[in-house]
C-alpha positions as CSV (number, residue, x, y, z in Angstrom):
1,X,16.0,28.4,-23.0
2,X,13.4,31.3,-22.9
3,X,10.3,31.4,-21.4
4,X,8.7,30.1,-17.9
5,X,7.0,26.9,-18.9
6,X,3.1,26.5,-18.3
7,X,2.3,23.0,-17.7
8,X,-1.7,24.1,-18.2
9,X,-1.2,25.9,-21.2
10,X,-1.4,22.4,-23.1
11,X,-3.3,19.0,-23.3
12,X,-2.1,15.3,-23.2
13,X,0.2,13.4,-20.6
14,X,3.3,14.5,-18.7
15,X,6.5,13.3,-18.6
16,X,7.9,14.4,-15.4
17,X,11.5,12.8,-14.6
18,X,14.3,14.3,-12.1
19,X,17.5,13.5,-14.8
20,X,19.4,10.5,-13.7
21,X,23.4,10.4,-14.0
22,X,23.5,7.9,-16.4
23,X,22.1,10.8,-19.2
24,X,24.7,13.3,-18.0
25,X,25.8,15.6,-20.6
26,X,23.0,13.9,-23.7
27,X,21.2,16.0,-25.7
28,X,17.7,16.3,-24.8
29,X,16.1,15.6,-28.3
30,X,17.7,12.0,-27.4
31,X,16.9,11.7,-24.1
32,X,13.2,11.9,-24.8
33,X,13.2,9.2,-27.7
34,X,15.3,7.0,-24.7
35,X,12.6,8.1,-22.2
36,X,9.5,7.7,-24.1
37,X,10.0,5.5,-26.8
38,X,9.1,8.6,-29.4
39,X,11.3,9.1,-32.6
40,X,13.7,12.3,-33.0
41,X,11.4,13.9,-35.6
42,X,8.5,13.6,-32.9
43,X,10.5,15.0,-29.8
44,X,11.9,17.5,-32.3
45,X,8.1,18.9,-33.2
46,X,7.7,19.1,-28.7
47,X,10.6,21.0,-28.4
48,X,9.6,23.6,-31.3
49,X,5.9,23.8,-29.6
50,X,7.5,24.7,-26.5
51,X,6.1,21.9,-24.8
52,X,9.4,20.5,-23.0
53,X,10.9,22.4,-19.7
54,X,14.3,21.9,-17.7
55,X,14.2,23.5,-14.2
56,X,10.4,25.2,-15.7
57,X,11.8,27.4,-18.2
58,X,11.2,25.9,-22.1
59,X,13.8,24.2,-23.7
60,X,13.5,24.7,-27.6
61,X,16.9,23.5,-29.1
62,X,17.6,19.8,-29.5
63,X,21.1,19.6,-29.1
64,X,21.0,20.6,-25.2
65,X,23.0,18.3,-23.5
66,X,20.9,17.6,-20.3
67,X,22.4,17.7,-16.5
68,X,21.7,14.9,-13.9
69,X,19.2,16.4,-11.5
70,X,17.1,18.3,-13.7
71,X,13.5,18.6,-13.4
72,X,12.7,17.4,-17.2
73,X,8.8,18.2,-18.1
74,X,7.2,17.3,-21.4
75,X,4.0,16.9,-22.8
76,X,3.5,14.2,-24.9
77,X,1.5,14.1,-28.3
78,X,-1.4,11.6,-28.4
79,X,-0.4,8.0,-29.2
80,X,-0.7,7.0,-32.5
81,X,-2.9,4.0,-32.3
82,X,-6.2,3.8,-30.5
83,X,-4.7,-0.5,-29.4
84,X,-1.7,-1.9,-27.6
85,X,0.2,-4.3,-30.1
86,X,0.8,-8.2,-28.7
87,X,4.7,-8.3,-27.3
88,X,5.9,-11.9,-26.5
89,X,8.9,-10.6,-25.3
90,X,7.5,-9.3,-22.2
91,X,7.7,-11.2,-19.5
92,X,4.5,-11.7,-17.5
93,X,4.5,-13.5,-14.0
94,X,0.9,-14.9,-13.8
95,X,0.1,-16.4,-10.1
96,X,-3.0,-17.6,-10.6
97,X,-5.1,-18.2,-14.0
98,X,-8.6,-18.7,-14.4
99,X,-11.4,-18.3,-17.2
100,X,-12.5,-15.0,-15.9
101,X,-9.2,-13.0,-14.5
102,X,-5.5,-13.7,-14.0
103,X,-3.3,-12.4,-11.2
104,X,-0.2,-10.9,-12.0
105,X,3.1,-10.4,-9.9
106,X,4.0,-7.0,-11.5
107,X,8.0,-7.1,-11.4
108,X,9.5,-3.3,-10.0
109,X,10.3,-1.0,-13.0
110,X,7.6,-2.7,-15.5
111,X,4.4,-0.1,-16.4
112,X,1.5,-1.6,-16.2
113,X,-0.2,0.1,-19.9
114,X,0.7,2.6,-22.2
115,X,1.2,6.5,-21.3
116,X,3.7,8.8,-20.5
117,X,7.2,8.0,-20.7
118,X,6.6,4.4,-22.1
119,X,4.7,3.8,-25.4
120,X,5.8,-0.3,-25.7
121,X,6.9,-3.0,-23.8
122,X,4.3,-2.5,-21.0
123,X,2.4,-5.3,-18.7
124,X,-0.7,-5.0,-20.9
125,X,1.4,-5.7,-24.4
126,X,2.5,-9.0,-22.8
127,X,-0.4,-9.7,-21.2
128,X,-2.0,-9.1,-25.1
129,X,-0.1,-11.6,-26.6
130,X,-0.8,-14.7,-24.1
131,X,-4.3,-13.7,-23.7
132,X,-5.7,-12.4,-26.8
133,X,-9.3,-12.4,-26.3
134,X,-8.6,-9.5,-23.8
135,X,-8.6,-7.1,-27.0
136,X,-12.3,-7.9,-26.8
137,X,-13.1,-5.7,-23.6
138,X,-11.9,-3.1,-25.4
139,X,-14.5,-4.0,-28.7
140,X,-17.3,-4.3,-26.3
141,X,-16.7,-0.6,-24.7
142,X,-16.4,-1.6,-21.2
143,X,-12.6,-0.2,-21.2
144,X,-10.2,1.5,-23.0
145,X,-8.5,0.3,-25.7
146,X,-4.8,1.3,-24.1
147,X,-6.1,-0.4,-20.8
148,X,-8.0,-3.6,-21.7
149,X,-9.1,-5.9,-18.5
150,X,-7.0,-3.6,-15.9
151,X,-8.9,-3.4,-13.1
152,X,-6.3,-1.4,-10.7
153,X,-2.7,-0.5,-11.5
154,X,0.7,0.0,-9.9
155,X,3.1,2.5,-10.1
156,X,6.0,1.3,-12.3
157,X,8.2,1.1,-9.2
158,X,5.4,-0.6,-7.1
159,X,6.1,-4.4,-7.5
160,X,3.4,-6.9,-6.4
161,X,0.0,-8.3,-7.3
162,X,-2.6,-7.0,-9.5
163,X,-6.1,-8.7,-10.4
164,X,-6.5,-8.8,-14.9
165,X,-9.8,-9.4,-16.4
166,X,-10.1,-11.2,-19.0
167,X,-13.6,-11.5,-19.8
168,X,-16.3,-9.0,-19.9
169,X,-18.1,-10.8,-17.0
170,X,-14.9,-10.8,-14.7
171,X,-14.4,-7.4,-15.8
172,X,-17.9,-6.2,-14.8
173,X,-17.6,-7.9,-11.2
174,X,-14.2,-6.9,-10.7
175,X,-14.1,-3.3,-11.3
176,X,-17.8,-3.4,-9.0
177,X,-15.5,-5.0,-6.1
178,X,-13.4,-2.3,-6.3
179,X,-15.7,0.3,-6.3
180,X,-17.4,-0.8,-3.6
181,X,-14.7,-2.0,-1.8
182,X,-14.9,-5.4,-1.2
183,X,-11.4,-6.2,-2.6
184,X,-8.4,-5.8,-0.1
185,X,-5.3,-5.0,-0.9
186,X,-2.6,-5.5,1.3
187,X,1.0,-3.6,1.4
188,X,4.2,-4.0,2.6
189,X,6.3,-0.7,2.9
190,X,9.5,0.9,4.2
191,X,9.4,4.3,5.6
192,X,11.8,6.4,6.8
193,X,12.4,7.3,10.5
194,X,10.2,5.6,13.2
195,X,6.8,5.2,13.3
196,X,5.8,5.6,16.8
197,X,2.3,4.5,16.8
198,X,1.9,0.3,16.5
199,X,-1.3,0.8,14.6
200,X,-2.9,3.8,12.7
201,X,-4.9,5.3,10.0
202,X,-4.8,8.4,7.6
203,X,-7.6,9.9,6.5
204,X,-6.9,12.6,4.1
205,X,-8.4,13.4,0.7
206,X,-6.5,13.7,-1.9
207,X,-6.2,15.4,-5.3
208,X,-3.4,17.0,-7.8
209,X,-1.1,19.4,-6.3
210,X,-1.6,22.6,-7.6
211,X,2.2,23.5,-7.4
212,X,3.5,20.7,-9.5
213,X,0.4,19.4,-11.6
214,X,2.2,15.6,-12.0
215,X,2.4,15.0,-8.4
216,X,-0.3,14.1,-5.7
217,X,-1.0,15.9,-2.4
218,X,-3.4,16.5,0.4
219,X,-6.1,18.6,-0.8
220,X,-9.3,20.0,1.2
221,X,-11.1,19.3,-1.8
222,X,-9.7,16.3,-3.3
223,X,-11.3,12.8,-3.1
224,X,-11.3,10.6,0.2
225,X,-8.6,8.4,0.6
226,X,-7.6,6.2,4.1
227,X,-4.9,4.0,4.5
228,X,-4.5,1.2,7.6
229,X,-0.9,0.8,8.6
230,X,0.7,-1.8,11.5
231,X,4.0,-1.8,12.4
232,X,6.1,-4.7,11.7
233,X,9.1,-3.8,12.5
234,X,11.8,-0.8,13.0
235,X,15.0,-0.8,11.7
236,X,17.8,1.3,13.7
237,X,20.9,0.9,11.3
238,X,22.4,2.2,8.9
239,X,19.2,4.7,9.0
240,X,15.8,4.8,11.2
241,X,13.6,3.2,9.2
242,X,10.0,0.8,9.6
243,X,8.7,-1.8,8.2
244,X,4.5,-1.2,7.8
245,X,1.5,-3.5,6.4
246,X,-0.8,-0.6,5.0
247,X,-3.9,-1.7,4.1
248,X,-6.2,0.6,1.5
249,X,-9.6,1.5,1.7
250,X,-9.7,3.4,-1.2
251,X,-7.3,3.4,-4.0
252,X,-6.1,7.0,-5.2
253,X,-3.0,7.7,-7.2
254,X,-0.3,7.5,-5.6
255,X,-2.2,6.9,-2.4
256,X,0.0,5.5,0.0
257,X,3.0,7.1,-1.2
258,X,1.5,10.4,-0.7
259,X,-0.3,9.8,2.9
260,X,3.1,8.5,4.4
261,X,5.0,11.4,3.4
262,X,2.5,13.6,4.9
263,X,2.5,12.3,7.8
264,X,6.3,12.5,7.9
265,X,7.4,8.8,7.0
266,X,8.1,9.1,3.3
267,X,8.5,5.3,1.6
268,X,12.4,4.5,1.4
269,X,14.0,5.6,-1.9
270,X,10.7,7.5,-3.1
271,X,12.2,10.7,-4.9
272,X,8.9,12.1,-5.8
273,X,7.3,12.4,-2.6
274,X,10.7,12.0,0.0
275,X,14.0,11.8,-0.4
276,X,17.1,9.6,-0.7
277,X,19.4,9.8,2.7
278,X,21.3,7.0,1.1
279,X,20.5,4.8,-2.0
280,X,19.7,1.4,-1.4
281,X,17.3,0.3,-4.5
282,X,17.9,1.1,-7.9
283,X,17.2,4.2,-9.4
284,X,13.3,4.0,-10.1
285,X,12.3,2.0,-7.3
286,X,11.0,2.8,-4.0
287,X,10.0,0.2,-1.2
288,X,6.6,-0.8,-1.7
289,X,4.7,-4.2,-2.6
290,X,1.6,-5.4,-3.3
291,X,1.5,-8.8,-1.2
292,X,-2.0,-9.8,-0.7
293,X,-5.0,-9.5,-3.1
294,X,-8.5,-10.8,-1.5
295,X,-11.4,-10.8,-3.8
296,X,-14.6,-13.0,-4.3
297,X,-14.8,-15.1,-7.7
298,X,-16.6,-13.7,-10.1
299,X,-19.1,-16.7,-11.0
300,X,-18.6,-18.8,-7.6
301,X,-18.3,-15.7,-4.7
302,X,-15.7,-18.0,-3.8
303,X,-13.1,-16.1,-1.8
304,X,-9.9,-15.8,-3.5
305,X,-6.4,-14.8,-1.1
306,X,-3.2,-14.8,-3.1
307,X,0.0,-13.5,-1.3
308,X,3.4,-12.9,-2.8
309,X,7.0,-13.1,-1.2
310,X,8.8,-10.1,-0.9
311,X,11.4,-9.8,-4.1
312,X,15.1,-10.0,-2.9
313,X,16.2,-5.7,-3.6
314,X,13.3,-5.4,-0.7
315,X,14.1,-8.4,1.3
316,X,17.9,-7.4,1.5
317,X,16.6,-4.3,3.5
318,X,14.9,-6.4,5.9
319,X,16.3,-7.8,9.3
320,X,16.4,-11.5,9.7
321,X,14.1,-13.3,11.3
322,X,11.3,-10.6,11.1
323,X,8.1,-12.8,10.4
324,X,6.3,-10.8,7.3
C-alpha cells in the first residue's frame, strides 16, 4: 500500500463497502469482480491506476488478501454499454400494472439500475425483459439509457414500493408529480433509542459530506430536504428502539437515513449512517420500507393508493399486536 488515496483526484462512481466477514482473508483483485460484477483484467487496470483504497491509503497489488472491516474504496471505470440487457431471471414483484406505469414492490438487497457495485441483475434488467417497450424512453431522450422509466429509486437495502413508467406520457406526468410534489410516499422505519416527541419534522438541507464524498450529511448549503415522522410504537427489549411512519416532502439521497441519524435515532442496522448494537437483519439491510405510494393517474387524475405489508426480516422486529 503507498500513498493516501484522493477520492477527487478521479472521475466515475464509487464503490464504497465496509468489508464483510464472509471475504475475510480474499484477495482484493477478487473481491471486486465479486462486488461489482467487473472481470480480473478490469479490477486489475483499477488497482494499477491507483484508483482502489483500504483504510484511504492505495492498494496497488492484487493478491492482497482483504480484512473484514475495512473501508474498501474504488472507482469504477465507465460501463461498457450505453443500455441495460433484458434479464428474465430477475424477479420482479409488480403490484399494480397499467398502460402507463407499473408499481413495483422492490425486495431488500435488489438495486434498482445499473452503477456502482452492480453492473447486472438489477430491478431495471428485469423490469426490461417483461416490458420491452421501456427501452423506448430511453430512444426518445426523456431518460437515460441505464435508468429507463425510473421515476424515483430505493436504496438497495430499502425494500418497498416504487412507481415505473412505462410510457413517455406516464413518464412526463410522473417525474412532474414528483417534482412538484404531489406524490406521497409513505415510510415505515426503525430507529434506535426512543423518540420522545409523538410527532415531528426535520428540516435540514442536505448535500455530500465533504469528509467521506460517498456519504450524505447536513450541509448549510446543500438542498432542502424535510421529513414528517409519527410514532408508532417504542420498543423497550432487547434494545430501545421506535417504530416511525416518516413521510417525505422532498426526496434527497439518502434522505431519511441521514435526517434520523442526525437527529440522534439512526435507522436499525444502518452501518453507513449509525451503527449495529446487535445484528438483527442481514448484512446489507437496514429497517426501512416503502409502504404507501399515492399518486394521480396520468390520463384519468384518478387518485392511485397502493400499500404494501411489511416483509417478514422487518415484521419479526415488531411487537404483536402493534396496528401498522
Amino acid at each position: 500500500m503507498s500513498d493516501v488515496f484522493d477520492v477527487d483526484a478521479f472521475d466515475g462512481e464509487v464503490l464504497d463497502v465496509i468489508v464483510p466477514r464472509t471475504l475475510e482473508a480474499i484477495r482484493i483483485d477478487r473481491v471486486l469482480s465479486m462486488l461489482t460484477g467487473l472481470s480480473r483484467s478490469e479490477t486489475s487496470a483499477m488497482l494499477s491506476s491507483g484508483a482502489v483504497s483500504l483504510n484511504d491509503k492505495v492498494v496497488e497489488k492484487g493478491s492482497l488478501n482483504v480484512e473484514a472491516g475495512q473501508h474498501l474504496v474504488a472507482i469504477l471505470p465507465a460501463l461498457d454499454s450505453g443500455e441495460v440487457e433484458p434479464d428474465e431471471s430477475v424477479e420482479v414483484d409488480v403490484v399494480l400494472d397499467d398502460e402507463d406505469f407499473c408499481v413495483v414492490n422492490k425486495a431488500p438487497g435488489q438495486v434498482v439500475h445499473p452503477g456502482a457495485g452492480q453492473r447486472t441483475g438489477t430491478l431495471v434488467a428485469g423490469l426490461l425483459a417483461r416490458y420491452p417497450q421501456m427501452r423506448d424512453l430511453a430512444a426518445t431522450g426523456l431518460c437515460d439509457p441505464l435508468r429507463p422509466g425510473i421515476v424515483h429509486r430505493l436504496d438497495k437495502g430499502t425494500s418497498g414500493l416504487l412507481v415505473v413508467a412505462k410510457t413517455p406520457e406516464g413518464f412526463v406526468n410522473l417525474s412532474a408529480q414528483l417534482g412538484e410534489r404531489l406524490m406521497e410516499r409513505t415510510y415505515l422505519g426503525m430507529v434506535e433509542g426512543h423518540v420522545a416527541e409523538e410527532h415531528g419534522v426535520v428540516d435540514a438541507p442536505i448535500g455530500r459530506s465533504t469528509r467521506t464524498p460517498t456519504m450524505m450529511a447536513v450541509r448549510a448549503d446543500g438542498r432542502p430536504a424535510r421529513t414528517g415522522y409519527d410514532v408508532i410504537v417504542r420498543v423497550a427489549k432487547p434494545n430501545a428502539m421506535t417504530l416511525l411512519r416518516l413521510g417525505l416532502d422532498t426526496g434527497r439521497t439518502h434522505q431519511i437515513r441521514v435526517h434520523m441519524s442526525t437527529i440522534g435515532h439512526p435507522v436499525v442496522n444502518d452501518a453507513r449512517y449509525g451503527h449495529r448494537r446487535e445484528r438483527r437483519l442481514a448484512e446489507d439491510r437496514f429497517f426501512l420500507h416503502s409502504s404507501t405510494l399515492s399518486f394521480a393517474h396520468p390520463r384519468s387524475d384518478e387518485r392511485i393508493v397502493v400499500k404494501v405489508p411489511l416483509p417478514e426480516d422487518l415484521m419479526a422486529l415488531v411487537p404483536e399486536g402493534t396496528e401498522l
